[in-house]
N, C-alpha and C positions, 0 to 999 in steps of 0.2 A: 803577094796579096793574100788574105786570110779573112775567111768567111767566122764570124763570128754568132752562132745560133743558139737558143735556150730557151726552156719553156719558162712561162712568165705565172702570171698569179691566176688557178689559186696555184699552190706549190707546197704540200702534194694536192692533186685532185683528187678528192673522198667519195667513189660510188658505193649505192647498193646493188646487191646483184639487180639482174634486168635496166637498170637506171640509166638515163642519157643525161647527159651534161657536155660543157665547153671547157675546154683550155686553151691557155693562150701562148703562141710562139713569137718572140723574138728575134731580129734577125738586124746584122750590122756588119761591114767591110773595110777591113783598112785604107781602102782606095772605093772609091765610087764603082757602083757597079751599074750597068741597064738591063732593064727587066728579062725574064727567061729563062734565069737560073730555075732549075728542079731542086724542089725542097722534098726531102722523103720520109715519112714521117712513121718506123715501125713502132706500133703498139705492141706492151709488153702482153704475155699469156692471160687469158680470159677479157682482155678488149679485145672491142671490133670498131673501127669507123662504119657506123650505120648506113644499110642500103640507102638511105634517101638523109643521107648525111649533106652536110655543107661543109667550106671552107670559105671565111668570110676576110677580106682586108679592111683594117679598120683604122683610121688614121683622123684624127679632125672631125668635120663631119661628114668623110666621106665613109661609106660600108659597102662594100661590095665583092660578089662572088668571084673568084678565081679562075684564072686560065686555065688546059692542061688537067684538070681533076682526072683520077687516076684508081681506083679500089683493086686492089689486088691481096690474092692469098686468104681469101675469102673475108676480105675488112682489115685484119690486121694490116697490112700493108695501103698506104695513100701515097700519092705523089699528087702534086699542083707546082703551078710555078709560080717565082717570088715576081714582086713586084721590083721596080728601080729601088737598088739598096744602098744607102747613104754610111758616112762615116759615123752613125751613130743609130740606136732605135731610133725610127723615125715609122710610129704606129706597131699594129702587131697583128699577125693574126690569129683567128680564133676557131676550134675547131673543134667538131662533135666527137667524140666516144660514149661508146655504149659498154657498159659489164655486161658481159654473158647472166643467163640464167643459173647457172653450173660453176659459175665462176666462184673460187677459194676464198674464204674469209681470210687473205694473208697478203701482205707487199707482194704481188708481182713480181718475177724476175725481171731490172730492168734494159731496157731497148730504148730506143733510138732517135736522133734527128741527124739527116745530114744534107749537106748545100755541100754542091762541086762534087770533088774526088778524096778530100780528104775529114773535112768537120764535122766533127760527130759531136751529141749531145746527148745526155740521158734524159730520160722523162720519168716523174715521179709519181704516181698514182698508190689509189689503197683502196682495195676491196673489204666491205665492212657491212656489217648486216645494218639494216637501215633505221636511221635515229628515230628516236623522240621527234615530234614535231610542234611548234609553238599551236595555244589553242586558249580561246577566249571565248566565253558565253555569257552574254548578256541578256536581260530583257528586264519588262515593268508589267509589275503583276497588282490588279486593285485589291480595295478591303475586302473584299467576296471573293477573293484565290481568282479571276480569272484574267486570265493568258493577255494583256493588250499591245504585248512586243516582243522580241524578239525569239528564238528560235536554239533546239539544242537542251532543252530541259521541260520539266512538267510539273506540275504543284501538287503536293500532298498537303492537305488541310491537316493539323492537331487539333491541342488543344487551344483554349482561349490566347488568341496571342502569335501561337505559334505555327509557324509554316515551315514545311522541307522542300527545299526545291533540289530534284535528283536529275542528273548531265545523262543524257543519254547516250553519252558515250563519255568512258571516265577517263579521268585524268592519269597518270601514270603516278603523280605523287600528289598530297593535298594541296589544288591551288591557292592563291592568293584571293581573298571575295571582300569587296567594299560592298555595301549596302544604306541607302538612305531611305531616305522617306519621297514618297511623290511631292510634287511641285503641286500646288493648287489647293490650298487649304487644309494637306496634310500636318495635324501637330501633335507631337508625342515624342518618344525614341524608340532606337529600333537599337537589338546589339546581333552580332553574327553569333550564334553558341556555337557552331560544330563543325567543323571542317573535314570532311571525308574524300577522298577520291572518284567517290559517284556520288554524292551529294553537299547540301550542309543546310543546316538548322538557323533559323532566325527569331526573334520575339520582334515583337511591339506593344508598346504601350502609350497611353495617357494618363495624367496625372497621376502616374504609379502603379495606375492597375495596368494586368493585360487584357489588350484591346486589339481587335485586327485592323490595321493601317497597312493603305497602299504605301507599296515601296519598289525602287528600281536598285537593279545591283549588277554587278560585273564578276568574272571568275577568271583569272589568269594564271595559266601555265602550259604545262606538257603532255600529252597524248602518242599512244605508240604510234608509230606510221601506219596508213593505209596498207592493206596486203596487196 
């Protein structure tokens, strides 16, 4: 009989340093097994399983915490015990790591999963300074420049017509901005001129001249991550 163990999606798991996330383990038998197997789970250099970490079985809709939890070698090291293991995945579980603060922007040496005496697995992680993160700011601003939604930018009045409205916190490259006209007996056009990474320029008009018209707009893209 052959324990059959691997870590599951994501694969690889991508931290920033300090960051906590889940990966998920696999586990399957050539012959049926009943529960109490020790699964042991070494984390490669600069992870730790988190002092107030979990280990979660998740199958259907059942989620629940494990037997046997185990932290050793200051995190890097966990053991829990498996559940009854069937001839095939049957659920998986899912389990916290944390990147060190100090932890190297590089692949990990990698380390381990094992069930019984002899099945061993590697686990795939990657230490990586922390992304971009999706980011959107909306709001509706009247003919008089003032604020009447949402939140994340501020209005500079121009000239006739024209309005800047600047993100107070910028984008990383120039996002994406639709802009209309309000609802309510707004009529004219409006075009977007300018597109910057902490701001962008709009007009409005009426019958061809420029005119200040309420208008709502949206701005889509990316933002460094929070420190």
């Amino acid at each position: 009989m052959a324990f059959h163990i691997s870590q599951g999606h994501p694969n690889p798991l991508v931290l920033a340093r300090d960051e906590t996330k889940s990966f998920t383990i696999e586990v399957y038998a050539d012959t049926p097994v009943g529960p109490g197997e020790t699964i042991r789970v070494k984390l490669p250099e600069g992870l730790i399983f988190p002092s107030t970490g979990q280990v979660r079985y998740i199958r259907g809709g059942v989620n629940e915490g494990v037997d046997g939890l185990s932290r050793e070698d200051g995190g890097r090291l966990v053991r829990f015990k498996a559940k009854a293991i069937g001839t095939q995945p049957e659920g998986f579980y899912s389990v916290n790591v944390q990147a060190l603060p100090n932890a190297e922007d590089r692949p990990p040496l990698p380390d381990g999963l094992t069930i019984g005496a002899s099945t061993t697995a590697q686990l795939s992680f990657r230490i990586s300074p922390p992304q971009p993160v999706e980011h959107t700011v909306h709001g509706t601003v009247d003919a008089n420049r003032n604020i009447l939604s949402g939140v994340g930018f501020t209005v500079m009045p121009g000239l006739t017509g024209v309005c800047r409205i600047i993100f107070t916190k910028a984008f990383v490259s120039p996002p994406t901005v639709v802009a209309t006209l309000r609802n309510g007996g707004e009529r004219g056009t409006i075009s977007v001129e300018t597109v910057d990474t902490g701001l962008f320029t709009l007009r409005t008009a009426t019958n061809g001249a420029w005119a200040p018209l309420g208008f709502s707009f949206v701005a889509i893209g990316v933002t460094a991550p929070n420190p």
